[in-house]
C-alpha positions, 0 to 999 in steps of 0.5 A: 243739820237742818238748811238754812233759808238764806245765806245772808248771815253767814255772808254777813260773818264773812266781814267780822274781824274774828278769824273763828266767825270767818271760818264757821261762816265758810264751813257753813257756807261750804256744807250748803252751798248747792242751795245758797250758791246764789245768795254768795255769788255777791260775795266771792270778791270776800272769799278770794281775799280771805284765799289770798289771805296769808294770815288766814288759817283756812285758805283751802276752806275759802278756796275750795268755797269759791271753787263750788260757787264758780262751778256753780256759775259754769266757769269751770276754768276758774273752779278747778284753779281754785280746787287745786288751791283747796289743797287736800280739801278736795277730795277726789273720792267723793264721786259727787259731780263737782268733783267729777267735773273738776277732775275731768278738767284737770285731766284736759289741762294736764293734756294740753299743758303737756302736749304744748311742752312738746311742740309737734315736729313732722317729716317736713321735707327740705327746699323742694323746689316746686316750681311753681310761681306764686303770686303774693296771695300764695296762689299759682296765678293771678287767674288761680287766686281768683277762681280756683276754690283750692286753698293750700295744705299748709297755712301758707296762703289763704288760711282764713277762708281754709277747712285747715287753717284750724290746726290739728294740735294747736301750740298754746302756752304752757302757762294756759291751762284751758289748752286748746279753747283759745277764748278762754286765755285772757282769762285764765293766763293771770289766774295760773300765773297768780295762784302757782298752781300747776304744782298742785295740779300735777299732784292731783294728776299724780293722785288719779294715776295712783288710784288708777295703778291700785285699781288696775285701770292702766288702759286710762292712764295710758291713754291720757298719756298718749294724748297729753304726749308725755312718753315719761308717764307712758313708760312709768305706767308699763313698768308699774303694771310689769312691777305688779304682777310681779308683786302678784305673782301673776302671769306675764301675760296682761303686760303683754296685752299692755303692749300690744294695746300701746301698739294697737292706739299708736298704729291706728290713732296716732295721727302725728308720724314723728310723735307716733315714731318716738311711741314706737321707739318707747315700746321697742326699748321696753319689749327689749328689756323684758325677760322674754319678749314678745317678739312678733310686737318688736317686729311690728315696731322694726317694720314700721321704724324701717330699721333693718339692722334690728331685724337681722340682729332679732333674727340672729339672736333667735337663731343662736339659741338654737332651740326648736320654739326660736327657730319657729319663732325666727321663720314666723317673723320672717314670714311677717317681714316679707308681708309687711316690709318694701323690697328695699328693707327686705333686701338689706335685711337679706344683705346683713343675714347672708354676712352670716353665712358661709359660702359653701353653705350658700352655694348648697342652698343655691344647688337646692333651690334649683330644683324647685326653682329656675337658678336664676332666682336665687342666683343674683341674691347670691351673687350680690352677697358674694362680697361680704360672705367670704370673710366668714369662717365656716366651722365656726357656724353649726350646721343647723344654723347654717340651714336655718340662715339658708331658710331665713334667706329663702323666706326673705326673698319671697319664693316660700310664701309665694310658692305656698299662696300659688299651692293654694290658690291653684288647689282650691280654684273654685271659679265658675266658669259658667258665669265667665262663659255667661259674660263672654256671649253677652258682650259683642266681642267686635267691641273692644271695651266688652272684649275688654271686659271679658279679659279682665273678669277673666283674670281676675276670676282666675288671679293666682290660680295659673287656670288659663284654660278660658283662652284656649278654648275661646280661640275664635273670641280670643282672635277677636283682640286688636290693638290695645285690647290684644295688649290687655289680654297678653297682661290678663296672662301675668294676673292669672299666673302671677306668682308662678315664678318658677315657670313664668319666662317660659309661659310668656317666651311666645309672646316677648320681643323676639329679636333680643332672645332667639335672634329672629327679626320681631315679627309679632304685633307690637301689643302682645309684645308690650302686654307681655312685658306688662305681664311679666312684671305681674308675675314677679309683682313687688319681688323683683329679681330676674324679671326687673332685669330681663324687663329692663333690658327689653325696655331700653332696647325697644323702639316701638312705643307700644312696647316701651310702654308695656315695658315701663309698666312691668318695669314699675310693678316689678321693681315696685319700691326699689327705689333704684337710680338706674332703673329711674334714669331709664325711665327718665331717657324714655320720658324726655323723648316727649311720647304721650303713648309711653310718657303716661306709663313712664310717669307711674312708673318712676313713681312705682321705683320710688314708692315711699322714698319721698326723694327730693331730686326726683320730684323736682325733675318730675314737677319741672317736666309736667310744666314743661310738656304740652301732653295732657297724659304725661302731666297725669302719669307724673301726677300720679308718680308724684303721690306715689313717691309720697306714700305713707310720707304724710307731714312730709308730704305737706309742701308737695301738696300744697304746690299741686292743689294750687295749680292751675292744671285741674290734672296736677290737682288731681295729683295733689288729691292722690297724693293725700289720699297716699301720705295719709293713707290708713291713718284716719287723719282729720286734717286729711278728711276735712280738706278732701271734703273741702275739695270734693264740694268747692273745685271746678273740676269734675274729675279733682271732685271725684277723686276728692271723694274717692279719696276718702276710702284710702284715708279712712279704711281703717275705720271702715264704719264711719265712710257710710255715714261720711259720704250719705249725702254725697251719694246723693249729689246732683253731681253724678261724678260725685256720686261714683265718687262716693261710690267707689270710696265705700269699694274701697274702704268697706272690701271684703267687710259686707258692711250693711250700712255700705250695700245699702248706699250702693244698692239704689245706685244700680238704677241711676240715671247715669251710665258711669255711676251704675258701673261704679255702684256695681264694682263697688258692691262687688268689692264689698261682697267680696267672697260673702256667701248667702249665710254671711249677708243674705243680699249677696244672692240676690245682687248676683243675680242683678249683676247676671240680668245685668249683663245679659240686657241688650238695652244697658249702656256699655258702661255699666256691662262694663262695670258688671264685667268686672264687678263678677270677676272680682266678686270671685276673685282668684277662684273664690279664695281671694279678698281685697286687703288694704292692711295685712294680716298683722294690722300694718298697712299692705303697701301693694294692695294700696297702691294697686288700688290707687292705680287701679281707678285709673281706669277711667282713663286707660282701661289696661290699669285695671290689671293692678287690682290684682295687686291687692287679691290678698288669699285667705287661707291658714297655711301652717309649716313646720320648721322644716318649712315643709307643709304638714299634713294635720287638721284644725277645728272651726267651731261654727256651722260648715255654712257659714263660712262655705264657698257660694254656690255655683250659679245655674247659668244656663247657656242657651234661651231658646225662645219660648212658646207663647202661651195660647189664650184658653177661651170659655168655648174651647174649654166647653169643647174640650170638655164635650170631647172628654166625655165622648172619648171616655163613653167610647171607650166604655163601649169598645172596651170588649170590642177590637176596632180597626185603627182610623185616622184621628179625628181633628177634634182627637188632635186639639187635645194636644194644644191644650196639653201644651197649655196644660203643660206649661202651667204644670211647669210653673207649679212644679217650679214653684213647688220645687223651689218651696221644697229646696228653701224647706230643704235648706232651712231643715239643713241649717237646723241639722248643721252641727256646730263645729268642723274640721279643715285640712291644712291649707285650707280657705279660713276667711278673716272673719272665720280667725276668732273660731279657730282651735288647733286641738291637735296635740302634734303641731302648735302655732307659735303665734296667735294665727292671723292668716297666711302662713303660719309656722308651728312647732312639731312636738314630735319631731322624731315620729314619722310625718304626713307632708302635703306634696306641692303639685303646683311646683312639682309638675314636669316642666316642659320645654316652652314653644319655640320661635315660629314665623306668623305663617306657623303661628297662623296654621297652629291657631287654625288647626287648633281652633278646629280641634278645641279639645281640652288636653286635661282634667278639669281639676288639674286645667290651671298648669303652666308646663301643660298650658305651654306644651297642649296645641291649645297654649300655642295656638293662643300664643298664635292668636295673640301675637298675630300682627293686626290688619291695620296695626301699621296705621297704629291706630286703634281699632275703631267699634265697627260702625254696624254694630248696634245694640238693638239691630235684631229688633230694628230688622224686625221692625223693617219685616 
């Protein structure tokens, strides 16, 4: 048909009382619309008519004209309201892009209407008295309300002038169908009303979900449910795809990737915690229903629903059908439980799967595991099951159930997974001690910050890896400690034996509090006594047992305040989410004694006991106590319990915020800021981000503004990529604390990833101008670089070396060495087998590794802290067990370059810099003369050729050849390092071109996160029951009957020897002379990371000598002062005077 030049006509029809000249005029109108649209703009009050119209035979025509003709003009609202009343006559096939665009916004009303029939019901806590008083402007003071820039969480107080008073998802009417764009309700309001069409539009909607069913397109349909929260959708959508491929034929295999995609969204963007809960709920029904269920996701879902009693049912279940797959099956969850749940889940798990178990067999599991373990392990488990075991009848439980239980029970309380990580930590220990020996003779270690230092790269250079070779040979520098830095090198011993449970009392027997174990008067310096009981709450970190026991006995009974406040810090990291009454009331008692020293420690620690548990009376006895004291210490301990007990609360945590952000006291709002940074951790909240950012630019406060952007890294790991960009412009602030800030927020997020985007923020930072930002920019970059090699990211080579000249440059502040310190212990963290992980291997948020971060940038403020960074060392290895729970001997295929994923290369550190010869000036006259005595020389020798001379004394024109041979040689030298560093560039790039692709590892071997996708387990013997994340992994023996090859574990299988007994300071002192006289190492290098040999050498004990020493002014109990003469550039200024 050819097009009409103008519309006037059929606008003109649209009037006529003839029904048919009405119609031709809209079908007309309808085919040409996209031209004439202009012209029938006039005339659409007409075409409502004839759509209101009853009597009218073509409504739909008239609507759907209408709806064109608004498109036209953008109204989209009022398009897609008339489309709908097209009925059939919009076709949602044509793909043209009216239709696009109408099904596009039927999509977003759908949403909205459907979300807002679901009002949004968070974790909000119940009448926390805050106590706060608050003015009728919301604010804490009249004072607050003026200056402070802080608004409230919530929308309770200043909403106007608040990032967030826009809400998060907004409740809108369910008659709106423009959902959240709140401009377009006066508008829209009466057409939904008027027109009826939200039945129409859930019949498009139904439509849609159909072609997208036939076309097996479930992802989008799934996604709009998710977002509209309509759970009815979401569970009609698994059970269509489950139908189909039944219809099909087809492997049960993409409803299971279904799942696992439902559970990949609800985890990582779900934000809201209640709806996120009810998804998780959904997904736990229908995994239950399925014939065979994929039980490692119904895991996931019972550890995040914190629901124990259906994880021991799974368990049992998998147990009870006594084939050799669920077995496997039942110790791998077992194993993710242990690295995903709190100590609290895990212990009523335990409690209901020992109410299985009968008696006798327990107490044979007990005599079992002491072989392999102190008793006391495995006793008070035990002894707190007694009550519910004896109703159990023996013979009614198989013997391999009865084992199978006894393991579950084993694998539950921690001791297999931490034996094995403790296995290959110690056999894989790759650490460079020429770079710790480096750092020790650059850093003065008569200042205590640069002793400190050392002890910190050293322990977490060897974190895990029980290699304590570094104190005993260092005894002189060792001796060195007072004070608090003895205090931080007694806790380095609990970071670099951690995990050695077995041995872990009698490695630190020397070191405790003497008076409660042998009966001898306390006779050792108070510091190593406190840092003992710090480090023995290191070494049971987040498992508790014995050591919370043997922790808080020492604790109540101390009476030093030094003590108390190693002891409340090891009583914390211990019995980490316990959410224990008694320990808190011991804390408690110590806190109201009103010490600075302790209450710092007390505060963390009563927020460590009650990681997580959001308890109400808790929180009001610690937010009364922080308005009560006058010390400044004590408001930041309980600032920082306070966002502990808040951990992953989120909207609970809402009240709780909006009280500490409105403080007065910069340090309470600090705590307000950690305590987002804690509820919200991982969860990529925008409400989170947008205040943090608020904050970061507007507070007052210098330390509430780096925090604020420091934060940033905790909320927003997960999506890792996005921080560079969030924080560019902060990284440039005038304000240098915003700068470390942005610095450390990058650290945070971006560990272990080598993101480019991170390394090129940080990199400029290494030459700011301020001391502190540089010692940020360098522990961050070693954070990100962690376990990077040059093949991975070519720049990790090169900073290395910056970190080296670094530490070594005499005009370099104090903080920055110290940074650097640091940053090269932890860029080799736990001998190079260790990342930073702040989610485990399995995608759930790994709760030790967030909060030993979180406490870890306390170290600004108190340096022995940074001990709890080895909390998130998380060892990067493939462990595989059979269901024996033995370790077997096999190989698995990596199919990339060995290079690749190689341990860096051993930095060439040489140990002494003699200084060099000046290189002597060649002058145009010596070279002359030089050449003018060639010549003489080489005529001699022609002449005397034939002719014996009798020997003379040399000429002095003989000897100046050996001036010029020293010049000559120096530039011999040059030339041939040069060619010798061409030929090994050469030689590498030959040796990556020779590299074949594709090798094999051993069992427990390093496998680094990235390295996961490559792998294959060709071998036809061992097959992992699940897809392999890392860490322990179980396989199935196909050939259980066939003799095995098992990997003996020589870290717990050592002879254990007796540990040194008590002595007096006069035996202390002689053992530390005379072994310092001696320093001879007692082992082999490959075996120098030993506990039972380290306490048995004269080197063990005479560490112990040192450390527990009692120092000259320790009486004063003041710290030791930096000596007054030492001066950075003393050896120029004595020059300078000769």
């Amino acid at each position: 048909m050819v097009g009409l030049a103008s519309a006037a006509g059929l606008v003109g029809f649209l009037s006529e009382p003839d029904s048919e000249l009405r119609v031709f005029a809209l079908k007309t109108l309808d085919s040409q619309i996209d031209l004439l649209w202009t012209e029938v703009v006039d005339a659409i009050p007409q075409i409502e008519a004839l759509y209101e119209d009853e009597s009218f035979p073509e409504r739909g025509l008239a609507a759907l004209v209408a709806a064109k003709v608004y498109y036209h003009l953008q109204e989209y609202n009022e398009s897609m309201v008339f489309a709908l009343g097209a009925g059939k006559l919009f076709e949602l096939d044509n793909g043209g892009e009216f239709e696009e665009t109408i099904i596009a916004k039927c999509v977003d009303t759908f949403i909205s209407l459907s979300a807002a029939q679901r009002p949004a019901v968070g974790d909000q806590p119940v009448n926390l008295n805050t106590a706060f008083p608050t003015s009728a402007e919301g604010a804490t003071s009249t004072s607050v309300s003026l200056t402070s820039p802080i608004t409230p969480f919530s929308q309770s107080a200043l909403p106007s002038k608040s990032l967030l008073s826009r809400q998060e998802a907004p409740a809108v009417d369910a008659t709106y169908p423009g959902g959240e764009d709140t401009s377009l309700k006066q508008v829209e309001t009466p057409l939904v009303l008027k027109r009826g069409v939200q039945g129409q539009l859930q019949s498009v909607i139904e439509r849609l979900f159909e072609q997208c069913f036939l076309q097996k397109r479930y992802r989008q349909v799934i996604g709009i449910a998710i977002e509209a929260k309509n759970l009815d959708v979401l569970r009609r959508t698994i059970i269509r795809a489950s139908e189909d491929e039944k219809l099909q034929n087809g492997e049960s295999r993409r409803s299971e990737e279904l799942m696992e995609y439902v559970l990949d969204i609800c985890m990582g963007i779900v934000q809201e915690r209640a709806f996120r809960n009810e998804i998780l709920k959904l997904i736990l029904d229908l995994l239950n229903e399925i014939p065979a269920p994929d039980y490692f996701s119904i895991a996931k879902c019972v550890v995040y629903l914190n629901e124990h009693s259906m994880a021991s049912v799974i368990l049992r279940q998998l147990v009870e059908k006594g084939d050799a797959r669920s077995l496997a099956v039942a110790y791998q969850i077992s194993f993710d439980l242990y690295d995903n749940s709190t100590q609290e889940f895990l212990q009523k798990v335990r409690q209901e799967i020992a109410e299985l178990v009968p008696e006798s067999s327990v107490a044979e599991g007990q005599e079992k595991a002491g072989e392999q373990a102190e008793p006391t392990e495995s006793d008070r488990l035990l002894d707190d099951q007694s009550t519910s075991i004896g109703a159990n009848d023996d013979s009614k439980i198989p013997a391999e159930a009865k084992t199978a239980y006894k393991n579950i029970l084993d694998i539950l309380d921690g001791l297999k997974t931490i034996q094995l990580n403790l296995e290959f930590l110690y056999r894989n220990n790759k650490a460079d001690i020429a770079i710790l020996n480096k750092v020790r003779d650059s850093l003065e270690a008569r200042n205590s910050i640069f002793h400190t230092a050392v002890t910190l790269s050293n322990a977490f250079m060897h974190a895990g890896t029980t290699h304590d070779k570094f104190f005993r040979d260092n005894l002189e520098w060792l001796g060195k400690a007072v004070n608090w830095s003895k205090f931080t090198a007694t806790a380095a011993l609990g970071v670099i034996h951690r995990g050695n449970l077995s041995q872990g009392q009698k490695l630190l027997q020397p070191y405790l509090p003497r008076e409660h174990i042998a009966g001898v008067g306390g006779s050792g310096s108070v510091y190593s006594q406190g840092g003992s009981l710090y480090a023995f709450g290191l070494i049971y970190a987040n498992h508790g047992g014995m050591a919370v026991d043997l922790i808080r006995d020492h604790f109540k009974k101390a009476t030093e305040e030094v003590v108390q406040h190693g002891g409340a810090l090891g009583l914390g990291v211990a019995g980490m989410a316990t959410g224990d009454e008694g320990i808190y009331e011991d804390l408690r008692n110590v806190l109201y004694s009103d010490s600075a020293l302790n209450g710092e420690a007390v505060g963390l620690a009563m927020g460590l006991v009650m990681l997580g548990t959001g308890n109400m009376k808790v929180l009001e006895d610690m937010i009364q106590y922080a308005h009560d004291t006058q010390h400044e210490k004590i408001v930041r301990g309980l600032a920082m319990g306070m966002a502990l007990i808040m951990y992953g609360r989120q909207e609970a945590a809402d009240e709780l915020i909006n009280g500490l952000l409105g403080d007065p006291d910069p340090t309470l709002r600090y705590g307000g800021i950690m305590t987002i940074a804690l509820a919200y951790c991982g969860s990529s909240s925008n409400k989170a981000v947008r205040k943090l950012l608020h904050v970061a630019v507007s507070d007052v406060n210098d330390d509430v503004r780096r925090i604020a952007v420091l934060s940033l890294g905790f909320i927003l790991f997960r999506k890792h990529q996005s921080v560079p960009r969030m924080v560019e412009l902060l990284s440039e602030s005038y304000n240098p604390h915003v700068r470390y800030g942005a610095a450390m927020a990058l650290g945070i997020s971006c560990a272990g990833t080598g993101l480019d985007e991170a390394i090129d923020l940080l990199e400029p930072m290494l030459k700011d101008s301020t001391d502190f930002v540089r010692q940020g920019a360098l522990i961050a970059l070693s954070m990100v670089l962690v376990q990077q090699n040059e093949a991975m990211n070519p720049r990790v080579s090169s900073l290395r070396k910056a970190m080296m000249k670094m530490i070594g440059d005499r005009h370099e502040d104090a903080m920055a060495k110290f940074g650097c310190a640091v940053a090269l212990g932890i860029i080799d963290a736990g001998g190079r087998n260790c990342t930073i992980s702040l989610q485990t291997q399995t995608g759930n948020l790994n709760m030790p590794g967030i909060v030993g971060a979180a406490v870890f940038i306390q170290y600004w403020y108190w340096f022995p802290l940074t001990h709890f960074l080895s909390l998130s060392f998380a060892p990067t290895s493939v462990i595989g067990v059979d269901q024996k729970l033995e370790v077997p001997f096999f190989k698995f295929h990596s199919n990339t370059r060995p290079s690749l994923f190689d341990y860096p290369p051993e930095q060439q550190v040489k140990t002494e810099e003699a200084p060099e010869k000046v290189k002597t000036a060649v002058l145009s006259t010596t070279a002359q003369a030089k050449r003018r005595a060639q010549r003489r020389e080489k005529q001699q020798r022609r002449e005397s050729m034939d002719i014996d001379q009798t020997p003379t004394t040399p000429k002095v024109s003989d000897q100046m050849p050996d001036k010029m041979d020293t010049d000559e040689g120096a530039v011999k030298g040059e030339e041939d390092a040069k060619d010798a560093e061409k030929e090994a560039v050469e030689g590498q790039k030959k040796k990556i071109e020779r590299e074949k692709v594709g090798y094999e590892l051993e069992n427990m071997s390093r496998v680094l996160p990235a390295q996961l996708k490559y792998l294959t387990f060709p071998d036809p013997r061992y097959e992992p029951v699940k897809r392999p994340t890392g860490g322990v992994v179980v396989v199935l023996d196909k050939k259980p009957e066939e003799p095995r090859e098992t990997i003996e574990m020589k870290a717990s299988k050592e002879a254990k020897q007796p540990a040194a007994p008590a002595e007096s300071f006069q035996d202390r002192l002689h053992a530390a002379i005379g072994a310092a006289a001696l320093q001879t190492p007692q082992r082999g290098i490959g075996r120098a990371g030993l506990v039972p040999e380290s306490i048995s050498t004269p080197g063990a004990t005479a560490a112990a000598g040192v450390l527990t020493a009692v120092d000259e002014d320790e009486d004063g109990g003041e710290e030791a002062p930096v000596p007054e003469e030492f001066e950075y550039e003393t050896e120029g200024e004595e020059e300078e005077e000769e």
